[in-house]
Each structure stands twice: as C-alpha cells, then as structure tokens.
N, C-alpha and C positions, 0 to 999 in steps of 0.2 A: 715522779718520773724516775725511771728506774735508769743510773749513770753504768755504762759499760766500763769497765776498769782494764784498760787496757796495760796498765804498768807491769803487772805479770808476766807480760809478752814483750819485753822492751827489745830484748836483741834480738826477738826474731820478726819486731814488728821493725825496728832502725832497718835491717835487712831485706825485708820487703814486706812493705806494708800491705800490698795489696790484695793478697785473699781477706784481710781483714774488713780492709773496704768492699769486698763485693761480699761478706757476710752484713757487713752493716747495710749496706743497701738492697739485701734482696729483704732488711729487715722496715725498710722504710727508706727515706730521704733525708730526714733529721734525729743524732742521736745527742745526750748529754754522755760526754764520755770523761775520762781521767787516764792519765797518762804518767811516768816519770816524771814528765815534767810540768806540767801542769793540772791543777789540782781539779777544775771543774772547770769544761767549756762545752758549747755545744757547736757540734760538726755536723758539714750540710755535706752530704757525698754524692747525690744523683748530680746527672751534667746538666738538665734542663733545671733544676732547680738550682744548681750553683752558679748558672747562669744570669736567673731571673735574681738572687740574692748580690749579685756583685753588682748589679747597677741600680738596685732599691734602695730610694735615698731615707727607708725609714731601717736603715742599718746604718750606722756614722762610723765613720773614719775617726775622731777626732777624739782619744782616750782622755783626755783633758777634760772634756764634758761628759763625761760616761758617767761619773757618780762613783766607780767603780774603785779608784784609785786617790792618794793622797802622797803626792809624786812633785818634786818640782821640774819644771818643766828645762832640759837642756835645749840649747838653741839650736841643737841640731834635730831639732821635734820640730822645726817650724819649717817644715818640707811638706811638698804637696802631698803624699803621701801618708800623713797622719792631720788631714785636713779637712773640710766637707765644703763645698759649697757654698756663701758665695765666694771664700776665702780660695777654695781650693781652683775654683772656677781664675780669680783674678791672678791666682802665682804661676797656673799652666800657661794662659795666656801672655803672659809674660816670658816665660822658660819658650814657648813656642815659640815665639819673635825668632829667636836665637836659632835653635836645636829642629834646622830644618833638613828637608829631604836633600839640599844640596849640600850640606856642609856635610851629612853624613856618607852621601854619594863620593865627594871627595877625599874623604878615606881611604877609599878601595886603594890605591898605588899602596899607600902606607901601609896597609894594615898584609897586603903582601910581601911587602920589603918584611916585615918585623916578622912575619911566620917563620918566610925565607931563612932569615938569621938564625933565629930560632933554633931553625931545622938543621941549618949547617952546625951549631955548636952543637944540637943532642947529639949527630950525626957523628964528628969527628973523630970523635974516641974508636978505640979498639974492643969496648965491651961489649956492645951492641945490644944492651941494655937500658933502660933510663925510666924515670918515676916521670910518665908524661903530665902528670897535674904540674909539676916541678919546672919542668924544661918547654911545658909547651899553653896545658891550659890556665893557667896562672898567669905568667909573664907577659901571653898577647895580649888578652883584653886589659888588665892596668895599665901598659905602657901605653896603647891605645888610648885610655878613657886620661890618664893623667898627657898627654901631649893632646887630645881635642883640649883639653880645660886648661892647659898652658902651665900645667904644677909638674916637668919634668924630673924635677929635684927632691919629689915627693920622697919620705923617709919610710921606703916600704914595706922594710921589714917591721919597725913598728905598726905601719899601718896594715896590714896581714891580720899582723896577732888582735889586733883592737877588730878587726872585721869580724876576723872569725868568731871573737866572744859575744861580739853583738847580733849576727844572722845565728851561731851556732854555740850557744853559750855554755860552759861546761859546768857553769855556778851563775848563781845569782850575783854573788860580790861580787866577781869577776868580768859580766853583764855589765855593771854598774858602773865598773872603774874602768872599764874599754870605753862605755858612750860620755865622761867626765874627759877622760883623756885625749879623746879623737875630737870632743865640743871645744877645748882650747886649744889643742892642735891646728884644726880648721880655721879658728879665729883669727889666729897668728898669721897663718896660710891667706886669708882673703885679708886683710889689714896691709900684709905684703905685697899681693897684688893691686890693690886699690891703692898704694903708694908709688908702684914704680911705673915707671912706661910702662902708656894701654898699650898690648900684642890684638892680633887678630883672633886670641885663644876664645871659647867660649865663656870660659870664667870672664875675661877683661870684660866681652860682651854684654854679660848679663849684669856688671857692675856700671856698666855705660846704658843698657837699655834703657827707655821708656815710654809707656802707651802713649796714647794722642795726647789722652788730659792728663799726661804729666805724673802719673804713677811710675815708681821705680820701685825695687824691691827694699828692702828695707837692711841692717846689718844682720842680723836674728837672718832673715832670710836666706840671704846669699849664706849666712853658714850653713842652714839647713838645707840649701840646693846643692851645695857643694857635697854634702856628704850623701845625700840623695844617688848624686850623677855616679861619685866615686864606686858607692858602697854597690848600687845596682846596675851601675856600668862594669862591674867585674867579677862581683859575685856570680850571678846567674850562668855569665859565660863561661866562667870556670866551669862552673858543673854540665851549660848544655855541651861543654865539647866531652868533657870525662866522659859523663853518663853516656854521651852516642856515640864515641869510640867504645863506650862497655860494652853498650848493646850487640854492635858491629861484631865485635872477636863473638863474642857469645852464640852470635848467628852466622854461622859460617855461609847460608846459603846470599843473606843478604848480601853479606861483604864482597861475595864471588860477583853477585850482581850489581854493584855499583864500582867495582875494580872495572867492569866490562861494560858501563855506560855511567861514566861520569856526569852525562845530561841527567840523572837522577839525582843529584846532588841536592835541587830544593828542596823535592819531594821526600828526601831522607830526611834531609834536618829538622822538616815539620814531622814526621811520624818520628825522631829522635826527641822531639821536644810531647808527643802526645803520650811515647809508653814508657817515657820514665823523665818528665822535665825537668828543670832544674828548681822551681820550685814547688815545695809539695800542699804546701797549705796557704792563701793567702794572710797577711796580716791582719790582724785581730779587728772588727767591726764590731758594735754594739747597737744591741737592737733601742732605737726610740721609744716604741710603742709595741705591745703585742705583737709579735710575727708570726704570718703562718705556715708552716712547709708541708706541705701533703696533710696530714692528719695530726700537726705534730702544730701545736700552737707556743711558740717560746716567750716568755715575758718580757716586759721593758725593762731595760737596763741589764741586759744578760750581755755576756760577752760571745760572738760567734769566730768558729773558723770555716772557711768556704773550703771545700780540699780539691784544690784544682787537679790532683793526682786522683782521685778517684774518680771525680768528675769526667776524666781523660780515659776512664778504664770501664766508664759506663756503655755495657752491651744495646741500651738501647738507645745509642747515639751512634758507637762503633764497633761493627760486626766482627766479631772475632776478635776481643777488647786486648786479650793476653797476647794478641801475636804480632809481633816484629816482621809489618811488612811496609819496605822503603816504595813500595807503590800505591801506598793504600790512598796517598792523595793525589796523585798524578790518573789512577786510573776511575775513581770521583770523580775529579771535575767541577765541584762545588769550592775549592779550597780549603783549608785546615779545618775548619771547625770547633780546635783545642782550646782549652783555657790555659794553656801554658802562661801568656800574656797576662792574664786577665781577660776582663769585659768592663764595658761601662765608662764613667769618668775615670778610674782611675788602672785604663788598659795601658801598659807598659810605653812610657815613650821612647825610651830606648830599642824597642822590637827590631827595626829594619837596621841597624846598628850589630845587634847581638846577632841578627840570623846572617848581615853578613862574615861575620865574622868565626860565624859556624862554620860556613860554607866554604869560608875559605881555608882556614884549619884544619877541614878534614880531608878537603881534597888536596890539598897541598902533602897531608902529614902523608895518605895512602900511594898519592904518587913517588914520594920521596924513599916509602917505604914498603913497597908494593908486596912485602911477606910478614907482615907487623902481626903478631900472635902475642898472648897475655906471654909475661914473662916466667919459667917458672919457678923462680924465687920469691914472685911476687908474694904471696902469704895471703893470708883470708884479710879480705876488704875490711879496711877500719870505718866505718858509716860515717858521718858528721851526725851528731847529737840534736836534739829538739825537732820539732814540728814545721817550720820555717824551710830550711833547706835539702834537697833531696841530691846524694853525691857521698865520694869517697875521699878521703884524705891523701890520698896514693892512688897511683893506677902504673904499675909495673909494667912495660911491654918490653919487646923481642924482637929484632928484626935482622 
C-alpha cells in the first residue's frame, strides 16, 4: 500500500488541511498516510464511512490491547475514552448517573454571568484590542467545567500548559511529562476531594455514585474521569468558539446575517462546528481484525484515524462542503448531520454542555461588540500542532 506522505506539506497542511482531504477522498475513503507527526497511520476521510467506522466495534478504543505499544499505563488512561465495551459500557453508565441534561441545563444563569464578566474586563480598557482565545475562549469553558466538578481552585496555569502538550504536543518528552504530571496532580485533586465535605459538585457526585448492585468507580477511575471531563470540557470549547468567531470575521456576509437575526444562533454554531470543528481527527482506534473501507482492506492490529474534519467537508453528505452557510441546518430540517461530536458509543457527552456554551459566547461577544473585525496587529495565525486538535493559539480582534 502506497503511504501518502504528507509531512512536506506540514504548514500549509496545520493551515488548512482541507483541499488535502478532498484530494484524498476523491482518491478513495481509506489512505495510510505520514505526517510530522506521526510516522504511519491510516486515515478514514469520506463522512459515510467515518461514520460507519466510529461505531464499529471491530475498531477498539483501548491502546493497552492493540499490540501496538509497550507503554505503562497512567491512571488518567482509565477514562471512557480510551476503553471498549464492556468496560466502557459500565464507566458511561456511571458518569451518566451524574452528567445529566439537568444539571447541565442548570448552567445556563452561570455560564452567562461568566461570559458577562468576561466581556466587561476584555471591554474596559481603552485599547479596543484583545487576543479573544485569552480573555474569552479559554477562561469561559474551564471556569465553567472546573465549578460543574467543584475544583475552583484548580492550578490553571499549569493545567493549560499540561493540556496543551497533551491534545497538542510539540514533543514527545514533553507529551509524556504533561500526562505524568497532570496523573498526579489529579490524584492529589480527587484524594482532596474524597476527604473533605461532599459539595453538590459533580466530581463529589461521582465519588458518592453507585449502580443498583453496588458498582462505584474505582480510584484509577475517578482520576481518569476527572481528567476526561477537565481536558474535554474545555479543550474543544476553546477551539469551537475561536474557530466560529474565525469563520464569522472571515465571512462578512454571514456575520451581517446573524448581527440581524440572532434566532440563527443554533444553526450557526452547528455549521461552526461542520466547516471548521474543534476537533480534526478522532482519537486513535485500532483495527481487531481486517477492516474493510470501500476497496481499501486494512489489517488487524493497525492503528486508525477517523478525520471528522474531512468527513464534515464531504460533498456527498454536504452540498457545497467549502462554504460557510449559518443556514445550512436551519433551512434542512433534518438536524446537523456532522461528526464534530463523534458517533456511536463514544459520541461526545459533553455536546449539549459545549454547544451551549457556544451559543452563548458568541452571541453574547457580537452583541457586546456589534463592530468586532480581526484586529490588525493580529499577525498570521499560529495553528496548534498535531492531528488531534483543530484551532489557533491567538485570535486577535477589534472592536
């Protein structure tokens, strides 16, 4: 099988990947490719077929049994997330108890208050200036995800730099000494909570939960759900508000249209999350047993990427795949369609959590700042590194 080598093209493929994915897919469904940063995988890019691969249980989650690796295992590995079935099956089930559509409905006051604030400190100044990953999409969703889970006091700024090298790693050491460092951090973190007065937080929760026959999560666990919730409760949102404030300036006709019916606000954040999500590739799966993709059979024991960004930019799922339209699912009717979330057992449980929190960020930021244009000192976009996450490190505005 002949591996595409795409490391040649790293800065203009970090900058937009996606004419590459619609060369790879009008070349098939399944290619082995090579990247910067990774030496040999194979990547699944049509949307029907990264569909049908994200909930095929002869692809596993679970790198531990891949064959692939000779890795010891941190405790913050033992999240649903890098799990299959029945395993992965009994720690949702659990996490779900908890992480219901009311307690995250209950947010909404809060997660307004904290925009609000937000908005009043970028606002204050006399620059009219400000790096909004900095001042807006950063700070809401962690403050958010650390006061649901009751860790207000959380150490951010190290926990920032441990995040970024883990979704967005610039080294492998560095990779390595961020998931060491954040596995006893967290440890520390739930051993403090499990000693002091239970709160109504959802951490206290899920240290208190258990099923009918008496299943609870285990310590390994709870540290690995804790870093789960942190790491995915704030990462993504970071990027889906960056990326759909990019998009926005970028598309001046859009912006004019949602400045002039804010009742478009869901429909945006779902087409913000289809043409450019926050993230670009799902987490690494490995195939059981032969798998097959269109014409393309991959062997057992292979490692895959599903690329929900391609998959989201596939023409024949989404007509006119390249263009930024904030109605494309309002005037459907069908609902999103996108694999921003995922599919299958392991579709985002954070979703209605992160898209409220879209919705309300951006309508909040556009009403607050109803002439918001890139800023221009901003400087050419610093991408975030690897295949994992899709986003900038900055995002400069003007208002």
């Amino acid at each position: 099988m002949t591996v595409v080598d795409l490391s040649d093209h790293a800065e203009e493929f970090a900058a937009d990947p996606y004419p590459y994915y619609a060369k790879l897919r009008e070349a098939g469904p399944a290619h082995l490719i090579r990247t910067a940063d990774v030496e040999r995988v194979w990547l699944i890019v049509g949307h029907d077929e990264a569909r049908r691969a994200l909930a095929d249980p002869r692809l596993s989650k679970d790198w531990r049994t891949s064959g692939l690796y000779d890795v010891t295992a941190n405790p913050i590995n033992a999240n649903m997330l890098e799990t299959d079935p029945p395993h992965h099956t009994r720690l949702r089930k659990l996490v779900a108890r908890e992480f219901t559509s009311r307690r995250i409905e209950a947010l909404r006051p809060q997660i307004q208050r904290v925009t609000d604030e937000l908005l009043d400190a970028m606002t204050a100044g006399s620059s009219r200036t400000a790096d909004l990953v900095e001042e807006l999409a950063f700070p809401l969703p962690m403050t958010v995800i650390c006061e649901l889970l009751g860790v207000p006091d959380l150490d951010r700024a190290s926990f920032r730099g441990w995040s970024n090298e883990i979704v967005a790693p610039t080294g492998a050491d560095a990779e390595g000494e961020a998931v060491r460092a954040m596995g006893a951090y967290l440890a520390e973190l739930v051993e403090d909570k499990r000693a002091s007065a239970p709160g109504d937080d959802l951490l206290s929760a899920l240290i208190r939960t258990q099923a009918e026959d008496g299943d609870r999560l285990a310590p390994d666990e709870l540290i690995g759900m804790a870093f789960l919730l942190l790491i995915a409760g704030h990462e993504t949102t970071v990027n889906l508000i960056s990326n759909g404030v990019r998009a926005l300036l970028a598309h001046p006709d859009q912006l004019a249209s949602l400045r002039a019916d804010f009742g478009l606000i869901d429909s945006a954040v779902e087409e913000m999350l289809r043409y450019d999500g926050p993230v670009e590739n799902a987490t690494f799966r490995f195939t059981r047993e032969p798998f097959e993709v269109g014409d393309v059979v991959i062997p057992a024991g292979e490692p895959v990427l599903v690329s929900l960004a391609a998959g989201d930019r596939d023409a024949a799922r989404f007509p006119d795949p390249d263009r930024f339209d904030i109605t494309r699912t309002a005037v459907a009717g069908k609902g999103p369609g996108h694999l921003a979330f995922g599919h299958g057992l392991h579709f985002c449980l954070g979703a209605p959590l992160a898209r409220m929190e879209g919705r309300i960020a951006v309508r909040t930021l556009l009403e607050r700042c109803p002439d918001l244009t890139p800023a221009p000192d901003g400087g050419p976009p610093e991408w975030l590194p690897g295949l994992l996450m899709r986003g900038v490190r900055r995002l400069r505005v003007r208002w």
